[in-house]
PyMOL commands that place a pseudoatom at each C-alpha (Angstrom):
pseudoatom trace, name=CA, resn=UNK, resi=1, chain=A, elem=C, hetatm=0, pos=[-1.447, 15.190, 4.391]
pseudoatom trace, name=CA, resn=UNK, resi=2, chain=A, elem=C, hetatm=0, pos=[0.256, 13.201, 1.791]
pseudoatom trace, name=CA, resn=UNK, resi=3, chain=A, elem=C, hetatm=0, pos=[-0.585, 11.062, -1.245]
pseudoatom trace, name=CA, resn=UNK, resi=4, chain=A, elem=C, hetatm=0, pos=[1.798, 8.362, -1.761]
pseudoatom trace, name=CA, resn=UNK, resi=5, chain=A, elem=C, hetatm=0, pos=[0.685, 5.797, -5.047]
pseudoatom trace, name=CA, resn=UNK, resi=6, chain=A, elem=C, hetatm=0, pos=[2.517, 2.325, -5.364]
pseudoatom trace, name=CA, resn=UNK, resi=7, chain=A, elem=C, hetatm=0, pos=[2.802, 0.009, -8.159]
pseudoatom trace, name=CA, resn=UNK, resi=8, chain=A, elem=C, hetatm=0, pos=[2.452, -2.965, -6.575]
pseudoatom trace, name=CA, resn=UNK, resi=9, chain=A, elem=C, hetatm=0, pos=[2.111, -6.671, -8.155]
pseudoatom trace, name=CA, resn=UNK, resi=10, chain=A, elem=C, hetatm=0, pos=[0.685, -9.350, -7.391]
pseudoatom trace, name=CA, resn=UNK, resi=11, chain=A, elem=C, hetatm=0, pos=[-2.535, -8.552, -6.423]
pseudoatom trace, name=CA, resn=UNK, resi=12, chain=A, elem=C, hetatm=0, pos=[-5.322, -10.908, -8.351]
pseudoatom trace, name=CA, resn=UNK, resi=13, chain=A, elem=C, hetatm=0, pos=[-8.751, -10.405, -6.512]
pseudoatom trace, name=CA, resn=UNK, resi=14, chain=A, elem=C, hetatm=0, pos=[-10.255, -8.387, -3.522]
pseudoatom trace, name=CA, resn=UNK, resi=15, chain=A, elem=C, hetatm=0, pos=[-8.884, -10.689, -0.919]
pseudoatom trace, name=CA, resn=UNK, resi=16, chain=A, elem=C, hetatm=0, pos=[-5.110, -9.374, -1.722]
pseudoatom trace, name=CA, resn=UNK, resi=17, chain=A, elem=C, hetatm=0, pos=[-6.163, -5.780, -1.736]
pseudoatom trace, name=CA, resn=UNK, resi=18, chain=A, elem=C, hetatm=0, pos=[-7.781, -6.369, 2.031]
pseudoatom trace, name=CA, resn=UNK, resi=19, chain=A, elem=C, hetatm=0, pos=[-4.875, -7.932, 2.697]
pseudoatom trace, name=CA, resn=UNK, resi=20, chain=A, elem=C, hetatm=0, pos=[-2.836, -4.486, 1.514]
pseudoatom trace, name=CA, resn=UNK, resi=21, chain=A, elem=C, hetatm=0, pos=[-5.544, -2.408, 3.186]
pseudoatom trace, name=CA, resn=UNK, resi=22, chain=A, elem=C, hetatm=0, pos=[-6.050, -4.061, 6.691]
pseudoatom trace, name=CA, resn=UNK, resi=23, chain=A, elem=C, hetatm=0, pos=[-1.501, -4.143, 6.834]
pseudoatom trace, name=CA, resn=UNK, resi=24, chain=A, elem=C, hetatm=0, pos=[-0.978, -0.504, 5.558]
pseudoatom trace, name=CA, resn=UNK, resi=25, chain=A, elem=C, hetatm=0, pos=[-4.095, 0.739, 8.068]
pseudoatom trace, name=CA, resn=UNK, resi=26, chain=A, elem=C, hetatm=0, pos=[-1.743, -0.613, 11.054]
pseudoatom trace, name=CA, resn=UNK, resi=27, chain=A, elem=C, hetatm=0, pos=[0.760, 2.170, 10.084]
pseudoatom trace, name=CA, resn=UNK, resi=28, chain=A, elem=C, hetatm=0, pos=[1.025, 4.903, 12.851]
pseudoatom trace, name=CA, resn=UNK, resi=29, chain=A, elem=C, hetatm=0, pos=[-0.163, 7.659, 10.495]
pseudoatom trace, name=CA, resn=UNK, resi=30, chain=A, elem=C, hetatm=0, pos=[-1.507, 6.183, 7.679]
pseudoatom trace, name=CA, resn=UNK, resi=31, chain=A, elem=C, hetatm=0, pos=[-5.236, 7.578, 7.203]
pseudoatom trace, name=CA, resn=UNK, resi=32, chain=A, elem=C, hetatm=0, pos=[-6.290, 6.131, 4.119]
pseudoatom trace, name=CA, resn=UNK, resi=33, chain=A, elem=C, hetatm=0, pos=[-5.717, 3.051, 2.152]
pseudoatom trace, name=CA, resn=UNK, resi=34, chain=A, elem=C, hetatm=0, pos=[-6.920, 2.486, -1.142]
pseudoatom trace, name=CA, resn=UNK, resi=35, chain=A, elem=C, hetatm=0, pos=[-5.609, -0.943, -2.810]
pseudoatom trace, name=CA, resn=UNK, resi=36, chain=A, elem=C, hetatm=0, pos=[-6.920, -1.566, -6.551]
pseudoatom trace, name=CA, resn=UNK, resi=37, chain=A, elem=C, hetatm=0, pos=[-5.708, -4.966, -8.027]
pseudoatom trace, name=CA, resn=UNK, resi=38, chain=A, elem=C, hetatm=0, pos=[-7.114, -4.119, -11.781]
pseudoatom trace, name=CA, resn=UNK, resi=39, chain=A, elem=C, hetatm=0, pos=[-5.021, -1.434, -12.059]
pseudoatom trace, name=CA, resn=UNK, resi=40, chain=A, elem=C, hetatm=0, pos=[-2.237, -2.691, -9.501]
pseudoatom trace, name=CA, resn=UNK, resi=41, chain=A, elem=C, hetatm=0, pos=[-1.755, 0.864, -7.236]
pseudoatom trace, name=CA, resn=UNK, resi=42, chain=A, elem=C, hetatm=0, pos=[-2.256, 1.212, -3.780]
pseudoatom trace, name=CA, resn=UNK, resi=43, chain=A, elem=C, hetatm=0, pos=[-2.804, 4.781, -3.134]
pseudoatom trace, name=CA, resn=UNK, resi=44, chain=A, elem=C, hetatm=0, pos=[-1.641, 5.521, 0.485]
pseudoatom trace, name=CA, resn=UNK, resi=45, chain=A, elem=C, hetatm=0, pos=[-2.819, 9.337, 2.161]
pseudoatom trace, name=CA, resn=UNK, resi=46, chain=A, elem=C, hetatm=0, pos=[-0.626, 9.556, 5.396]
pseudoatom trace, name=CA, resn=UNK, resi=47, chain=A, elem=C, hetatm=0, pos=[0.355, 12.257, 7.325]
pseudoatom trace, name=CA, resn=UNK, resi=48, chain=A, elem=C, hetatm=0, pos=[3.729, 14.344, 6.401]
pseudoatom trace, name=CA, resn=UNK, resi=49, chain=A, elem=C, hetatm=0, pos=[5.866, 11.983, 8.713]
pseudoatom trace, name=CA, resn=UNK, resi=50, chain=A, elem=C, hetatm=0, pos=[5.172, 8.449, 7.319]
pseudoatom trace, name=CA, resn=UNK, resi=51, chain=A, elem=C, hetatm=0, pos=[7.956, 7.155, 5.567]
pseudoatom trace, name=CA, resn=UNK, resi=52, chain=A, elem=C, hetatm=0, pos=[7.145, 5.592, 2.289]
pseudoatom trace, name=CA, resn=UNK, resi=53, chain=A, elem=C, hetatm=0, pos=[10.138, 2.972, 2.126]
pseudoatom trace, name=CA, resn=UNK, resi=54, chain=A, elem=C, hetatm=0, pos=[8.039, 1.645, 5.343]
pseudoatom trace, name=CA, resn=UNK, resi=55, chain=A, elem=C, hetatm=0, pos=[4.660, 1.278, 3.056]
pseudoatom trace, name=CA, resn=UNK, resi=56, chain=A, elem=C, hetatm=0, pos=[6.758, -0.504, 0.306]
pseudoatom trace, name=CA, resn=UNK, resi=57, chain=A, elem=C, hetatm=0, pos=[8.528, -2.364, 3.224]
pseudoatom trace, name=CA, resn=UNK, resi=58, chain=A, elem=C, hetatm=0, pos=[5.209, -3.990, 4.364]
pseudoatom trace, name=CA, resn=UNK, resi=59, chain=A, elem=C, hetatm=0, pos=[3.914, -4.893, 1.342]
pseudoatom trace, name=CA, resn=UNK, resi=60, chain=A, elem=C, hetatm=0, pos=[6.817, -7.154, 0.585]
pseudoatom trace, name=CA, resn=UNK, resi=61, chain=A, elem=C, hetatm=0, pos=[6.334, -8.641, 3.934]
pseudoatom trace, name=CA, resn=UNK, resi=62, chain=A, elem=C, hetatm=0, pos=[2.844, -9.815, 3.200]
pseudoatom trace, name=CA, resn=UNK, resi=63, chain=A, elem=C, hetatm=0, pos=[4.009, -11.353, 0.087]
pseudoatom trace, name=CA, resn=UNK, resi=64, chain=A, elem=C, hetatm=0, pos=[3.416, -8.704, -3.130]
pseudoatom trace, name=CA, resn=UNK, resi=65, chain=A, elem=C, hetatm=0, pos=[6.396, -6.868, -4.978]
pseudoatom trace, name=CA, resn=UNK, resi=66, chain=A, elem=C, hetatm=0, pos=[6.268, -3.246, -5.009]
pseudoatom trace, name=CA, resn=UNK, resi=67, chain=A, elem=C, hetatm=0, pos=[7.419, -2.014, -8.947]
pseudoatom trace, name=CA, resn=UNK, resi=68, chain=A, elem=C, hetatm=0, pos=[9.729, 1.352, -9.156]
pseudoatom trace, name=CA, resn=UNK, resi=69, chain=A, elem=C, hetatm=0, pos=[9.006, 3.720, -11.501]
for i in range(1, 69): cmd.bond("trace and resi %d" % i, "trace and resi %d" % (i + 1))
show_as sticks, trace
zoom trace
């Protein structure tokens, strides 16, 4: 298992982190999805072979920016 945590922004209430949740669930091999808007991280546990440029991917195409670094 792996623990992947994105800075994401964007996210303002609940609705937008079940919006990150239910997208990042549809992942083949995503487990877990945690999305916090307060603190703006979405902490992803997947197995070993998810790629995380796919994560980032579909959060920018439901509409929030991923941050780097």
């Amino acid at each position: 298992m792996k623990e992947i945590i994105i800075k994401v922004e964007g996210m303002v209430c609940n609705g937008c982190e079940n919006r990150v949740q239910n997208a990042l669930k549809n992942i083949e091999g995503v487990e877990n999805v945690v999305a916090n808007h307060i603190t703006g991280t979405v902490t992803v546990t997947s197995k070993n072979d998810v790629d995380e440029s796919t994560i980032k991917e579909k959060i920018e195409d439901i509409g929030f920016e991923v941050k780097e670094g």
